[in-house]
C-alpha positions in Angstrom: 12.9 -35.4 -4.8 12.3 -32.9 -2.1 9.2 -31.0 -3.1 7.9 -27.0 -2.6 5.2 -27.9 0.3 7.3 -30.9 2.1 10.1 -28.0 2.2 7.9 -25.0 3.6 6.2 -27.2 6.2 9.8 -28.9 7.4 11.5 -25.1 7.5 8.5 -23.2 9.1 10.1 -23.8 12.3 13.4 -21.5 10.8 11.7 -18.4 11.6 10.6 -19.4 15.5 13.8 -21.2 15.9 16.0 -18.1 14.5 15.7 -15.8 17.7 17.1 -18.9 19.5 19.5 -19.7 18.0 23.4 -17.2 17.6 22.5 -14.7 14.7 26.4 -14.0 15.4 26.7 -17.8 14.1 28.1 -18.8 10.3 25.8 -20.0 7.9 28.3 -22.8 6.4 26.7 -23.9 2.9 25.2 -27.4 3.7 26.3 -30.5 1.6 22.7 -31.1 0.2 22.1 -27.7 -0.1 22.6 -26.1 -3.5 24.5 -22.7 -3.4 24.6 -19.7 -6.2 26.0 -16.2 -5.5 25.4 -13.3 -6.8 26.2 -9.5 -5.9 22.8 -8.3 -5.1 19.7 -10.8 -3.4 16.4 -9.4 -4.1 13.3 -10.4 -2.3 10.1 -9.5 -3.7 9.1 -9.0 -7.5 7.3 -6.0 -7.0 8.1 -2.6 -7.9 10.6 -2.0 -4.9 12.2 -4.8 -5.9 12.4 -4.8 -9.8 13.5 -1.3 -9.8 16.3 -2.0 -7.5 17.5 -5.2 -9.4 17.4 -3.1 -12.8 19.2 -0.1 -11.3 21.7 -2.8 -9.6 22.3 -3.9 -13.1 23.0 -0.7 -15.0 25.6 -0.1 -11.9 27.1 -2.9 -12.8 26.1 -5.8 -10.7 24.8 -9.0 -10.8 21.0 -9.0 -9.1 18.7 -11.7 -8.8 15.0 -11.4 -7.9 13.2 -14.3 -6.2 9.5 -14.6 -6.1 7.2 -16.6 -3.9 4.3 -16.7 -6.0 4.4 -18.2 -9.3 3.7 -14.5 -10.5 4.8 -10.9 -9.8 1.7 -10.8 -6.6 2.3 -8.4 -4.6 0.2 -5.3 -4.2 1.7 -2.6 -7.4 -1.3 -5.0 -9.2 -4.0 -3.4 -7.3 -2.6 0.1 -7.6 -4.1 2.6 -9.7 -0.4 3.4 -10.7 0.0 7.0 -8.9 3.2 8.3 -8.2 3.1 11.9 -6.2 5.8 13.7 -7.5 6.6 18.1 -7.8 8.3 20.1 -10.1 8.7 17.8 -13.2 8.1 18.2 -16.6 5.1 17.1 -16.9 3.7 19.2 -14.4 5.5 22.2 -16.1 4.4 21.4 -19.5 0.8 21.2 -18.2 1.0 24.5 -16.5 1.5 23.0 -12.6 3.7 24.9 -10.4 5.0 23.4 -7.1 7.6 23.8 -4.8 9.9 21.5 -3.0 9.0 23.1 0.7 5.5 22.6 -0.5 5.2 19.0 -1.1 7.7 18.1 1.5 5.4 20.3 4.2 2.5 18.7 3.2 4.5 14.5 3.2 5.4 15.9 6.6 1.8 17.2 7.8 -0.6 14.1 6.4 1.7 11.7 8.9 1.2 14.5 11.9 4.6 15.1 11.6 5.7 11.3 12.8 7.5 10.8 9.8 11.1 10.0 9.8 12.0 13.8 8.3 15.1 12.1 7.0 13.4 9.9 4.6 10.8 12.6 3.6 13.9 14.7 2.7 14.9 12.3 0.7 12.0 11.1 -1.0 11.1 14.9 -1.8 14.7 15.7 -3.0 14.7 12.5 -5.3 10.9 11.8 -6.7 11.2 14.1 -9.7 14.6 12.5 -11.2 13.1 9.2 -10.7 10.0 9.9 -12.4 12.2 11.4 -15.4 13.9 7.9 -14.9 10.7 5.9 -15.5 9.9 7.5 -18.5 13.1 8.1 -20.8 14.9 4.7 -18.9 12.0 2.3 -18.6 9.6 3.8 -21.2 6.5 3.7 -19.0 3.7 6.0 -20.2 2.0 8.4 -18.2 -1.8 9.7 -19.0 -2.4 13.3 -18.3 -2.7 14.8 -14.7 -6.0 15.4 -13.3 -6.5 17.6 -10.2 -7.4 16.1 -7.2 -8.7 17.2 -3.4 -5.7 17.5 -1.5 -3.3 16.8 -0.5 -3.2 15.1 -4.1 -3.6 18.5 -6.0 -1.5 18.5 -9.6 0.9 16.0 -8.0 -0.2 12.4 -9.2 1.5 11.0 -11.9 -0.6 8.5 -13.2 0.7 5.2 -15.0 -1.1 4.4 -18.0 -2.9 1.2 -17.5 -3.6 0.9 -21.0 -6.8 -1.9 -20.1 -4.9 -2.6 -16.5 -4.7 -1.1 -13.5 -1.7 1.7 -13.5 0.4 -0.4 -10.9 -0.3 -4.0 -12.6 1.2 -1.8 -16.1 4.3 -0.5 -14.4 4.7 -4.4 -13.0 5.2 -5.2 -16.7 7.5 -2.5 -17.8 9.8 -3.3 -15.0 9.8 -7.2 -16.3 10.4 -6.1 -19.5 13.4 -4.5 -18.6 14.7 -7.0 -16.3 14.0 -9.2 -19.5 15.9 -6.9 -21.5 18.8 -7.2 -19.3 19.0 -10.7 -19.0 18.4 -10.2 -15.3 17.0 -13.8 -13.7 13.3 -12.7 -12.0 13.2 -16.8 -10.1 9.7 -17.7 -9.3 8.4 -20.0 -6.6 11.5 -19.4 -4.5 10.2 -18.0 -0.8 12.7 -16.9 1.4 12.8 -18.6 5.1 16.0 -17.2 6.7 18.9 -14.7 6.4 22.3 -15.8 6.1 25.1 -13.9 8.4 28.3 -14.0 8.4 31.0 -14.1 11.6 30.9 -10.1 11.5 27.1 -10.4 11.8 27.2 -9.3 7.9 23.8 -10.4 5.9 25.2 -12.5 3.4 22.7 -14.4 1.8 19.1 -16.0 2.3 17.6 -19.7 2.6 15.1 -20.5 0.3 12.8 -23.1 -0.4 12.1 -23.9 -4.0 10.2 -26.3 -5.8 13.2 -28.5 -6.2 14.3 -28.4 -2.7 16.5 -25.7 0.0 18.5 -23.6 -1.7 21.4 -21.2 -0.5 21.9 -17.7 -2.3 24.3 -15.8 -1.2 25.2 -12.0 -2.3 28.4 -10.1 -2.1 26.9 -6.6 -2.1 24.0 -7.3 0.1 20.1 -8.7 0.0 17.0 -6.0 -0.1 13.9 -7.3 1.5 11.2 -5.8 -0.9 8.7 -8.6 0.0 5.7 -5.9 1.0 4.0 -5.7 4.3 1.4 -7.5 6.5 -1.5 -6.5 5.2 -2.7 -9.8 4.9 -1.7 -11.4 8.4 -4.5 -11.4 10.3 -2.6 -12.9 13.1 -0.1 -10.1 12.5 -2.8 -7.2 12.1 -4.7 -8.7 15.7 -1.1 -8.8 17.3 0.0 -4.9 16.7 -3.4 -3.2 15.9 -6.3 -5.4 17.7 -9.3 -7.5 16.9 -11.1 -5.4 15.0 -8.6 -3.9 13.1 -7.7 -7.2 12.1 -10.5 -7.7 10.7 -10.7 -5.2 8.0 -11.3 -6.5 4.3 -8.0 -6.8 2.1 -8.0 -4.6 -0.5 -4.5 -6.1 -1.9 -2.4 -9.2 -2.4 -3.5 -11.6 -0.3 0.4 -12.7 -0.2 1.9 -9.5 1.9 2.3 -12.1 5.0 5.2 -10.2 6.7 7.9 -11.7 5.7 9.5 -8.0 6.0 8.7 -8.6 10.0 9.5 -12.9 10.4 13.6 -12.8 7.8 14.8 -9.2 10.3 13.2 -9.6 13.7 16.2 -12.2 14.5 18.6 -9.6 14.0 17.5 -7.5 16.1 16.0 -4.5 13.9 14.3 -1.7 14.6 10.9 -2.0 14.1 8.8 1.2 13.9 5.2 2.1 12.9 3.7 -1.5 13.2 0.3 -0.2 14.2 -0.1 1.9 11.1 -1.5 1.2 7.9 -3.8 2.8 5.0 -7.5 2.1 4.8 -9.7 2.8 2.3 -13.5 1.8 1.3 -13.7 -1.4 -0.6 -16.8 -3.9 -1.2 -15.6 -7.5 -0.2 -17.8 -9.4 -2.3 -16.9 -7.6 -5.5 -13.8 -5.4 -4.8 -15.3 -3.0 -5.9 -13.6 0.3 -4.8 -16.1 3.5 -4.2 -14.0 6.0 -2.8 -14.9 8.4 -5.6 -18.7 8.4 -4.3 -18.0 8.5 -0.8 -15.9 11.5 -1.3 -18.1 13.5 -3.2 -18.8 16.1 -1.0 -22.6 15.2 -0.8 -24.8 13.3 1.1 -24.9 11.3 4.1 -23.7 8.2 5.5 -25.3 5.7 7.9 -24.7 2.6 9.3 -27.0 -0.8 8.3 -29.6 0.5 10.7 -29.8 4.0 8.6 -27.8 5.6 11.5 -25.4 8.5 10.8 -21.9 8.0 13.0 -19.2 10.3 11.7 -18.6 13.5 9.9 -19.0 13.5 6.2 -16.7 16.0 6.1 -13.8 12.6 6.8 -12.1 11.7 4.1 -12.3 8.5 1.9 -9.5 7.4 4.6 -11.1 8.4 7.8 -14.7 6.9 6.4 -13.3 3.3 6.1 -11.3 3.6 9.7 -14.4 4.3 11.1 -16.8 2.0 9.4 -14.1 -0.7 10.5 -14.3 0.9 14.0 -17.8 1.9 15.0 -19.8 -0.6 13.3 -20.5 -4.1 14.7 -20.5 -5.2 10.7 -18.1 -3.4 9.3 -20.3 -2.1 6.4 -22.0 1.3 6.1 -24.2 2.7 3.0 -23.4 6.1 1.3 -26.8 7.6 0.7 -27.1 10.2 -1.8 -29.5 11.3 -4.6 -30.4 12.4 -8.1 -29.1 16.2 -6.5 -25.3 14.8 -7.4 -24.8 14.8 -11.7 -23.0 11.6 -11.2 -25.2 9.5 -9.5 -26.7 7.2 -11.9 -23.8 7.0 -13.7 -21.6 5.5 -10.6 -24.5 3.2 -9.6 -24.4 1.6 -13.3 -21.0 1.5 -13.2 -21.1 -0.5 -9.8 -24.0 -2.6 -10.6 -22.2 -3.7 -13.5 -19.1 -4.9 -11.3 -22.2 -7.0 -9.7 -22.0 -5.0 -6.7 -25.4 -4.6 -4.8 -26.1 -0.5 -5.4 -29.9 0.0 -3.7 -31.8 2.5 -6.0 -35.4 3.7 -5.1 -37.9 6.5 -6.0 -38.1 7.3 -1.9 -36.7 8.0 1.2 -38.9 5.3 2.7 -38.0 3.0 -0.1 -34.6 3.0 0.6 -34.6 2.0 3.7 -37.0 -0.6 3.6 -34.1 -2.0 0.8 -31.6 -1.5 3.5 -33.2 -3.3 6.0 -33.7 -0.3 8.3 -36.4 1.0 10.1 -38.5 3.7 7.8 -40.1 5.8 10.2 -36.4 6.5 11.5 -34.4 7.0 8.5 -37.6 9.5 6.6 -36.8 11.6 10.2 -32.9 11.5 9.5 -33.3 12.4 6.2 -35.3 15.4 7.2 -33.2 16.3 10.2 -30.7 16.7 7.2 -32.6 18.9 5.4 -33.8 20.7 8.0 -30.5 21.5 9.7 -29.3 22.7 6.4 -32.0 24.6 5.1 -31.1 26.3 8.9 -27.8 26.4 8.6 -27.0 24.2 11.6 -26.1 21.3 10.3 -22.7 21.1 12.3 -25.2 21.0 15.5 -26.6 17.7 14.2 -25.0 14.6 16.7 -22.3 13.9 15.5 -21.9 17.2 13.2 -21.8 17.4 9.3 -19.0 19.7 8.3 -19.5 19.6 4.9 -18.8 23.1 2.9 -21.1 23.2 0.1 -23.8 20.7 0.7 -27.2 20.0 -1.5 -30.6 18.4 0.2 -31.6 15.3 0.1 -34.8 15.7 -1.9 -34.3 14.4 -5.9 -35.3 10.7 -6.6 -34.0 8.5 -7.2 -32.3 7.5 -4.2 -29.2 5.6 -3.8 -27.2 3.7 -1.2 -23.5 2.5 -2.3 -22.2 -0.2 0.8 -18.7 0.4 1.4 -16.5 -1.5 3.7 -13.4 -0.2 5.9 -10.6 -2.0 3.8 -6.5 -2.2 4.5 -4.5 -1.3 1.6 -1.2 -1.9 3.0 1.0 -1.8 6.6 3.4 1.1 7.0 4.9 -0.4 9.4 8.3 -2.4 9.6 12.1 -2.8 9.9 13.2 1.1 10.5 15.5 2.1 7.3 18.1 5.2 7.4 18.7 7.3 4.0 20.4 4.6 2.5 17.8 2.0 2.7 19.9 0.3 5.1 17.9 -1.4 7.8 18.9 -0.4 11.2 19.0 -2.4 14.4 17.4 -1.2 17.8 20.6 1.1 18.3 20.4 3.1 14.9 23.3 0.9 13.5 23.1 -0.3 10.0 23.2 -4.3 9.3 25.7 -4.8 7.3 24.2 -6.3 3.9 20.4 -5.8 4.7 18.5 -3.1 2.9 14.4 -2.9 2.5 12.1 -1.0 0.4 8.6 -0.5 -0.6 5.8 -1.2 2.1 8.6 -3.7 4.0 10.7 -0.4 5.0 9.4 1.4 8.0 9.6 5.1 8.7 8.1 7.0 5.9 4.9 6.7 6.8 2.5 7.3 9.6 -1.5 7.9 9.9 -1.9 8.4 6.2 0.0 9.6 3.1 0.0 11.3 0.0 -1.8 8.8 -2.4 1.2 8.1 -4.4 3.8 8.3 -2.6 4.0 4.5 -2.0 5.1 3.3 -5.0 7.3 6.5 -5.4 9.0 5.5 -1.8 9.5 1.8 -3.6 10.9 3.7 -6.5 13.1 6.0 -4.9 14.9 3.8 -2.2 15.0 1.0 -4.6 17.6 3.1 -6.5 19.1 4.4 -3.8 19.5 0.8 -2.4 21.1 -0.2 -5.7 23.2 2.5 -5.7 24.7 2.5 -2.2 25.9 -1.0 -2.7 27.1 -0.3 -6.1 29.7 2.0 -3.6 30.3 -0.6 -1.3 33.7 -2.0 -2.0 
C-alpha cells in the first residue's frame, strides 16, 4: 500500500511541473486513482473554510472539507477570537454607537487606502449579519466588549475562549456544527493540484492521503481556504527579503502557501504578496506582550540599551522595526514602577517562563541586559530630562508620546519582545464573490478563496479583527454564490 509520505514526496513535482504542462488540458480520473464527487471542495479546516462548508450545507449542497494536518491547524488557534464588527446588537445593547461610513473609512484608511474598496464594501455591508449569524446559527458566545486604542474602539467582538484562546473556541463551534450536519471534515488529505476541465473550469483537486492519490471532484466549485505563507520562509525571502523572512512565527507553522503553489498555474492574479501583519512575540515562549509595549509609557531600546524608533509606533510598527533595524531581531521594553501594571505583567510573563529582567536601578538593568551602564543611566536621563523640558520630540529619533511619566520608580523592568508575522495578506486577487480572478480580472470558473489565502482586503495593517470577519464573511458569500450557480 501506497503510503502518506511515499505519496507527497512522488507528487511534489505536481506543483513545479503544473505551469508546464496545458492547464487548458482534462484531468481524466486515473484507473488507480480513487474518485468521489461532491458539490462543493473545501480546502482548509479553518474558520474560512468550516464556515463556508456549513453555509454550503444549509443551501443545500453537499461540501466536503479536507485537512492536511491531522487537526484543524491553521492559525484561528492562535487568535484571540476578535471579530471587528459596527452597528450590532451587542454594541447597541452596551451603549456603542457606530456608523457604517465610520468603520468602512477607517478599513479603508489603516491599509492607506490600497485596499480593494470593493471588498471593504462588502465586508462593511455584511459583518454585522454574520456576526448575528454566529451567535443565534452556531451558538458561539461572545464576552463583553472592551474599549480599545483605535482603530479597535467599541468594535471587537470577542469570542469567548472559555479556558482557550477565542479563535481555537470558535474552531470548535464550527466542528460542532459540521458534526451536527453530518458534513465529512477528512483529515490528512493535502491538496497537490487543481483539476480543470476542457472550458478551463476548476473541477476538482488531487490529493494525497494516507491511503494513497485521491481524486475529488466538485460540481459547484472548490474554495481554497488553506491560509497564507506565513510560515514559508523560502516564500517570505522570495516577496519581502532576507530579513523579513526572518521574522519569528507567531501562528501555524502549517500556512505553507498552498493558496500561492494549487492557483499560480492558472494564471491568477496575485496581489499584495509583500504584505503581512507583525506583531511582538517572544520566540522562546510565545509569549505575546503587545499589551506592555503599547502602554503609552516608557522607552524602548535595542540589546545595547539603544533607543531606535518612536514610542509613539504602535504594537505593529514596534515589531516591523525590531525585525528591521536590529541585527537580532530582539529589543527590551523598559519601563518602571510609574506604570500600575507593571509588576503584575512581569509575573504574569515570568510565569509563561519568559525572561522579564527586574532590578531596583537604572544601572542594574542594564548590566542584566548586557548593556553598557554608563550609556543607558545617560539615556535614561536624557529621557527625563527632555521631558521634564518638554522636548522630548527633539530627542534622536523623537518620542511622540502624549502623556508620558519619568523614568524614576524602582523597580525597573525590561520585557524582550521580538518582531513576529502573524499572517500574509497577500494572495490570489478575489472579486465580491470570492471568485478568484486571473491576471485579466476574469473569474475562474469553479475556484473561490477565503480567509488569509484571498488577496485584496488587506494592505499595511488592518483592523485587529477583521481577519477572521473577512474568513467569515466571504466564506458565506462563497457558499452562497455557488448555491446560485446552476
Amino acid at each position: 500500500m501506497i503510503n502518506r509520505r511515499n505519496c507527497i514526496k512522488s507528487l511534489a513535482g505536481l506543483f513545479g511541473a503544473a505551469a508546464a504542462v496545458s492547464a487548458n488540458a482534462t484531468e481524466k480520473p486515473n484507473k488507480q486513482t480513487k474518485k468521489d464527487e461532491y458539490d462543493v471542495v473545501i480546502l482548509g479546516a479553518g474558520t474560512g473554510g468550516l464556515v463556508t462548508a456549513i453555509e454550503a450545507y444549509d443551501l443545500g449542497l453537499k461540501p466536503i472539507v479536507l485537512e492536511k494536518m491531522d487537526y484543524a491547524a491553521g492559525n484561528s488557534l492562535y487568535a484571540s477570537g476578535g471579530i471587528a464588527a459596527w452597528g450590532t446588537a451587542q454594541q447597541k445593547a452596551e451603549g456603542h454607537e457606530e456608523s457604517e461610513q465610520s468603520f468602512r473609512e477607517d478599513m479603508m484608511k489603516v491599509s492607506e487606502y490600497r485596499a480593494d474598496p470593493e471588498l471593504v464594501d462588502t465586508y462593511v455591508k455584511n459583518i454585522g449579519k454574520d456576526l448575528t449569524w454566529l451567535k443565534e446559527h452556531i451558538g458561539v458566545k461572545f464576552a463583553k466588549i472592551k474599549r480599545k486604542p483605535w482603530p479597535l474602539n467599541y468594535r471587537m467582538h470577542n469570542v469567548d475562549g472559555q479556558g482557550l484562546t477565542g479563535g481555537g473556541r470558535l474552531i470548535r463551534y464550527l466542528l460542532a456544527a459540521c458534526e451536527q450536519r453530518n458534513i465529512p471534515v477528512v483529515f490528512n488529505t493535502k491538496a497537490m493540484q487543481l483539476i480543470t476541465n476542457d472550458d478551463f473550469r476548476v473541477v476538482g483537486i488531487k490529493c494525497v492521503t494516507d491511503n494513497g492519490v485521491k481524486d475529488f471532484y466538485a460540481v459547484k466549485g472548490v474554495v481554497i481556504a488553506t491560509g497564507g505563507f506565513s510560515a514559508n520562509r523560502e516564500m517570505l525571502n522570495r516577496y519581502m527579503g532576507g530579513p523579513l523572512s526572518r521574522l519569528v512565527l507567531r501562528g501555524s507553522p502549517y500556512t505553507q502557501g498552498e493558496n500561492i503553489k494549487l492557483t499560480e498555474p492558472l494564471g491568477v492574479k496575485l496581489v499584495h504578496m509583500d504584505q503581512f501583519h507583525c506583531g511582538p512575540i517572544v520566540e522562546e515562549t510565545h509569549a505575546n506582550p503587545n499589551f506592555v509595549i503599547d502602554c503609552g509609557l516608557g522607552i524602548d531600546v535595542d540589546v545595547r540599551g539603544k533607543r531606535f524608533m518612536d514610542e509613539i509606533f504602535t504594537y505593529t510598527q514596534k515589531s516591523m522595526a525590531t525585525a528591521q533595524r536590529t541585527p537580532e531581531n530582539l529589543a527590551y521594553h523598559i519601563i518602571d514602577s510609574n506604570w500600575p501594571q507593571a509588576t503584575s505583567a512581569a509575573k504574569k510573563f515570568i510565569g509563561m517562563k519568559t525572561k522579564v529582567l527586574v532590578a531596583d536601578s537604572i544601572e542594574e538593568l542594564a548590566k542584566k541586559m548586557g548593556a553598557d551602564p554608563k550609556a543607558f543611566v545617560s539615556l535614561v536621563n536624557e529621557f527625563n530630562t527632555a521631558l521634564k523640558g518638554g522636548k522630548l520630540k527633539e530627542m534622536d529619533p523623537p518620542c511622540s508620546l502624549p502623556e508620558v511619566k519619568p523614568l524614576d520608580k524602582a523597580p525597573y523592568y525590561a520585557f524582550p519582545f521580538q518582531g513576529g508575522i502573524t499572517a500574509t495578506f497577500g494572495g490570489p486577487k478575489i472579486n465580491k464573490f470570492a471568485q478568484v480572478v486571473n491576471t485579466e480580472d476574469v473569474p475562474i470558473n469553479g475556484l473561490y478563496a477565503v480567509g488569509n489565502a484571498a488577496g485584496g482586503l488587506f494592505f499595511g495593517n488592518y483592523i485587529g479583527g477583521t481577519q477572521l470577519g473577512g474568513a467569515i464573511v466571504f466564506g458565506r458569500i462563497a457558499a452562497q454564490h455557488m448555491a446560485g450557480q446552476k
